[in-house]
N, C-alpha and C positions, 0 to 999 in steps of 0.2 A: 495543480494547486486548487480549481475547484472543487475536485473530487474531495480533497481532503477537506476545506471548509466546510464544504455538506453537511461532509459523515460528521465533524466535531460540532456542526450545529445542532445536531440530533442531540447530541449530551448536554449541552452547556445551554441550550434554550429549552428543554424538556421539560424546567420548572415556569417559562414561562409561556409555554403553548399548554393551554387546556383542554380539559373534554376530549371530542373527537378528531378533535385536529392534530393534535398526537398521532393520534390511531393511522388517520388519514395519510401523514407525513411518513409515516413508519414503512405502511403499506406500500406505497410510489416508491420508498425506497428499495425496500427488499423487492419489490417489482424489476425494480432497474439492474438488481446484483449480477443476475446471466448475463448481463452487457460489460459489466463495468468490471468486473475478478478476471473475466478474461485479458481486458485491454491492459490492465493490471500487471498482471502475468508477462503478458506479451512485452510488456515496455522494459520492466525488470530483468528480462531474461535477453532480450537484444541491447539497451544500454548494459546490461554486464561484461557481455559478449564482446563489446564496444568498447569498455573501456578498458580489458583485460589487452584485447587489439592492441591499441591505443597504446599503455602500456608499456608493451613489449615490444612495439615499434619507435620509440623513443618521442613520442609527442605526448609530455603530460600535460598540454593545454587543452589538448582534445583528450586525454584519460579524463581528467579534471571536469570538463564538462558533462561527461557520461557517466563519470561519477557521481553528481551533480543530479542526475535526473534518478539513477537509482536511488539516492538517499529520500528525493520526493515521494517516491512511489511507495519506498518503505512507510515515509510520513503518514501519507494516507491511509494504506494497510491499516496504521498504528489506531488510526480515527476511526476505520471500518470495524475495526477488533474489539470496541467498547458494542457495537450495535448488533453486529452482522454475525449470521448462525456461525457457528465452530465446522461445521458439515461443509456450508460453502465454501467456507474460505479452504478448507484441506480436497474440496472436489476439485479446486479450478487449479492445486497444486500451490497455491501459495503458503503453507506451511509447509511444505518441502524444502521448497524454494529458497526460503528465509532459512530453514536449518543449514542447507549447506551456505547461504550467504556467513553463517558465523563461522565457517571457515575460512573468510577472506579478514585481514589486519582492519581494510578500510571501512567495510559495514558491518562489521563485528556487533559494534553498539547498535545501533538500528535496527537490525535483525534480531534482535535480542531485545530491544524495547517493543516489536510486534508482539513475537511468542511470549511474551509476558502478562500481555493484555489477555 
């Protein structure tokens, strides 16, 4: 969840950080992107994993909660996607990622409000 306030702060307080503090903010961010697309990645791709598991072994409590953290992840994506280069984001695989997620009923929408940004 913090990941994602971050990135949607970048947007939504841009008119109210001036000057160089922008610049400044922009910069520490896209600094931090080689840390942050991968964990990204990684979370979206083991809670998927998780909750296909999950699933098909008959606990939709635990599908549901792993559910639950992919729809986050996509959230954030969605926040990252306003700021963050089109190059990063398809190096670290996460518009792959997200294309095949809109082959699943459950992130169909979410995956498809990333790729949209």
């Amino acid at each position: 969840m913090v990941l994602r306030w971050l990135a949607e702060d970048v947007t939504v307080l841009n008119e109210d950080i001036v000057g160089d503090r922008m610049q400044i903010l922009l910069k520490g961010l896209l600094a931090r992107l080689p840390q942050v697309l991968p964990f990204l990645y990684s979370m979206l791709e083991a809670h998927f994993g998780a909750a296909v598991g999950a699933a098909n072994a008959g606990s939709p409590a635990v599908a549901r909660a792993h559910a639950n953290t992919v729809e986050a992840v996509l959230a954030a994506l969605h926040a990252h996607a306003d700021w963050a280069p089109v190059h990063m984001l398809h190096q670290y695989g996460l518009i792959d990622a997200s294309m095949f997620l809109v082959t699943s009923n459950d992130f169909r929408l979410h995956a498809i409000g990333f790729l949209r940004q």
